[in-house]
ZAMARMI-429526 format. One record per residue (C-alpha): residue number from 1; y negated, z, x negated. Coordinates in nm, 4 decimals. Each point is the difference from the previous one (the first is absolute). Layout:
<atoms>
<atom NUM,<Y,Z,X>>,
...
</atoms>
This chain:
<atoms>
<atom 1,<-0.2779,6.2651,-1.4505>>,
<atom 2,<0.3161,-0.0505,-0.1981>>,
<atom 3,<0.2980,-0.1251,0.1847>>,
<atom 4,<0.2022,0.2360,-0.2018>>,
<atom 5,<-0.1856,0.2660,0.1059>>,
<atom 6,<0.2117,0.2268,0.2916>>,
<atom 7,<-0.1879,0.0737,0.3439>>,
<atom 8,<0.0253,0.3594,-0.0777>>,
<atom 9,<-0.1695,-0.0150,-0.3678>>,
<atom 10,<-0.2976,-0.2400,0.0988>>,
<atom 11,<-0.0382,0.2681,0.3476>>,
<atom 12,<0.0135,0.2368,-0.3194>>,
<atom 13,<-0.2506,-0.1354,-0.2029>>,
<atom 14,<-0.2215,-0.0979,0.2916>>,
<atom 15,<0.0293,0.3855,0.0921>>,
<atom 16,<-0.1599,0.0511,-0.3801>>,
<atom 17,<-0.2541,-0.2655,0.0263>>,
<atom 18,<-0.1230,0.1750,0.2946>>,
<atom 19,<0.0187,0.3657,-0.1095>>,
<atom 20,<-0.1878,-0.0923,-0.3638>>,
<atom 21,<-0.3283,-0.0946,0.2514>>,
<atom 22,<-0.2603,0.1315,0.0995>>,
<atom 23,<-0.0050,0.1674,0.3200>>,
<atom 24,<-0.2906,-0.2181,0.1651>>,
<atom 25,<0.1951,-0.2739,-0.0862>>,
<atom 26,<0.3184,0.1522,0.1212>>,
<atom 27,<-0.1994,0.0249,0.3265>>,
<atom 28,<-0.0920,-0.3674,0.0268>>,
<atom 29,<0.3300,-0.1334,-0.0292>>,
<atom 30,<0.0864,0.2510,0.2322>>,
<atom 31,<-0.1996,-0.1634,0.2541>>,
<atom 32,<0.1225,-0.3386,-0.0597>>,
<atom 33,<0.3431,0.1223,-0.0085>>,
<atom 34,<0.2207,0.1078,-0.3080>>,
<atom 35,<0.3304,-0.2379,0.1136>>,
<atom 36,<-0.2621,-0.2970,-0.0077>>,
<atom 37,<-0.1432,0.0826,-0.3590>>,
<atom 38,<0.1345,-0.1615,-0.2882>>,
<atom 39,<-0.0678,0.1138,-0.2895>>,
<atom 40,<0.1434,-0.2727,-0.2220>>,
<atom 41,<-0.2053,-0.2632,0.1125>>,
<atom 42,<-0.0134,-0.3064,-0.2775>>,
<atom 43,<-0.3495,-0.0005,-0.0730>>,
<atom 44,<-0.2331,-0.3154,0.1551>>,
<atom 45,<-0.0574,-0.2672,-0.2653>>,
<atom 46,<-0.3683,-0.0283,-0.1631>>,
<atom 47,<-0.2409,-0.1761,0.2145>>,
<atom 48,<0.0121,-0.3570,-0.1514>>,
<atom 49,<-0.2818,-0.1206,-0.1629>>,
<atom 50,<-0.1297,-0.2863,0.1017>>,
<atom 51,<-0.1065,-0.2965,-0.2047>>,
<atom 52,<-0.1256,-0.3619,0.0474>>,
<atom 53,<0.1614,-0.2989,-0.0986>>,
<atom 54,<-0.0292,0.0035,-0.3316>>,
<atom 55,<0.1603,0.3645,-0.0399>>,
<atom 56,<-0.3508,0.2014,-0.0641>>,
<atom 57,<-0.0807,0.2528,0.2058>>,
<atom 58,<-0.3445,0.0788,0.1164>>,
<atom 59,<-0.1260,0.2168,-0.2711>>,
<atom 60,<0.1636,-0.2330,-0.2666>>,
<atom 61,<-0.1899,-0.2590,0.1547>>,
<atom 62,<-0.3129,0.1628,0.0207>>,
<atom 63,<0.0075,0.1313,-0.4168>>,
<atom 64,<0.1389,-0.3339,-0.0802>>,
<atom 65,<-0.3298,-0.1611,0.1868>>,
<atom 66,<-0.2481,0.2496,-0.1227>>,
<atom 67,<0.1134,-0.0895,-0.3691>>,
<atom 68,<-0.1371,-0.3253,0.0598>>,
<atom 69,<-0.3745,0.1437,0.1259>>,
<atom 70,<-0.2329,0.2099,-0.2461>>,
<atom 71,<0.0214,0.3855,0.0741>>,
<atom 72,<-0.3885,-0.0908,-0.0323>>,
<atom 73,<0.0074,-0.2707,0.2883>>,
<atom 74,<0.1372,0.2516,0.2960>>,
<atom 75,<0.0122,0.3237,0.1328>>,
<atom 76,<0.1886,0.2837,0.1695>>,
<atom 77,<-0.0782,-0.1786,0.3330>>,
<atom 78,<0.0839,-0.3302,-0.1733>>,
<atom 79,<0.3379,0.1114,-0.0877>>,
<atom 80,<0.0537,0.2148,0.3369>>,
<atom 81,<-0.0326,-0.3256,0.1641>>,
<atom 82,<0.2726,-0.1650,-0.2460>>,
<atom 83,<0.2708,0.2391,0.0352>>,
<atom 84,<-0.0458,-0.0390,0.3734>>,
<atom 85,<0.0090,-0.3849,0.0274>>,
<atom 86,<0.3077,0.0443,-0.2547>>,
<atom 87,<0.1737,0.2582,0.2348>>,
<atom 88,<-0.1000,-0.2191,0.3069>>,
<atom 89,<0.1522,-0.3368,-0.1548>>,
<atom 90,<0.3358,0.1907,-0.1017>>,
<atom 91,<0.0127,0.1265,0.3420>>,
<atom 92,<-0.0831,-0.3007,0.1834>>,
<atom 93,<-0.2558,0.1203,0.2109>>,
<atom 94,<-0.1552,-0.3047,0.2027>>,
<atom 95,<-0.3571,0.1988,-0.0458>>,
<atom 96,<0.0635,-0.0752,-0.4130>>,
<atom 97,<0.1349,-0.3364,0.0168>>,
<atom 98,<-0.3093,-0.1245,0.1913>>,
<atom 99,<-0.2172,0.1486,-0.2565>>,
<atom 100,<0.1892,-0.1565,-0.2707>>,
<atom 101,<0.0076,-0.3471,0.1487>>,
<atom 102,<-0.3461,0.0358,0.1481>>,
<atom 103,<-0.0886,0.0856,-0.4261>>,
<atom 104,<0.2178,-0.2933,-0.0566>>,
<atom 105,<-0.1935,-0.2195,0.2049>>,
<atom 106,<-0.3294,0.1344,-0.1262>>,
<atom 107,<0.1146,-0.0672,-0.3515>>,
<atom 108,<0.0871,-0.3615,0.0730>>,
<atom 109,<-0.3486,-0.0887,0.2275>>,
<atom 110,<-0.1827,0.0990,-0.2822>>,
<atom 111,<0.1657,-0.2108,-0.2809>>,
<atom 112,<-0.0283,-0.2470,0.2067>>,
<atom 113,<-0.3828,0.0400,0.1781>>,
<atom 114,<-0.0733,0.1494,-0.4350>>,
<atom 115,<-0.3987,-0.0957,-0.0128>>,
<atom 116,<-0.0258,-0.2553,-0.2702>>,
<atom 117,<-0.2419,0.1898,-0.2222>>,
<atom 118,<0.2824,0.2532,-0.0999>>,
<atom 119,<0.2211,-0.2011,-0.2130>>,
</atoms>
């Protein structure tokens, strides 16, 4: 509250606050007490969102990804399964990074184990 504001003028408008509710509510903070109440709170900041290193978040990675695939090459279950090893990653979720550098593996064994008819 304002530091100008006089003890007797914020009990005031406290008073006000609490008469303009309803009376259920009136009740509750009843309950908890109407000397502990404060009703001029600052509001709690946004829950941050989260991002990876490069800044994207999870669902910025997952369109930016799926732009690269043909709507024609994958599915609902297809992109399900994207936006959750996007939201895993930006979380950092052990369970995700294993996948991803278990995939990375994969990738790698077969460039390098590649049969030599495909060419």
């Amino acid at each position: 509250m304002s530091e100008k504001m006089t003890r007797e003028e914020e009990d005031a408008l406290k008073k006000a606050v609490f008469d303009g509710m309803s009376e259920r509510r009136q009740n509750q903070i009843m309950r908890r007490g109407y000397e502990k109440w404060d009703p001029f709170l600052a509001p709690k900041d946004p829950i941050d969102i989260r991002t990876d290193p490069t800044k994207r978040t999870s669902k910025m990675l997952m369109r930016e990804f799926l732009q690269t695939v043909s709507a024609e090459e994958y599915s609902n279950s297809y992109g399900r399964g994207v936006l959750e090893m996007a939201m895993g990653l930006v979380n950092n979720e052990e369970r995700f990074l294993g996948m991803f550098e278990f995939s990375c593996w994969y990738r790698d064994l077969l460039e390098r184990e590649k049969p030599e008819t495909e060419s």
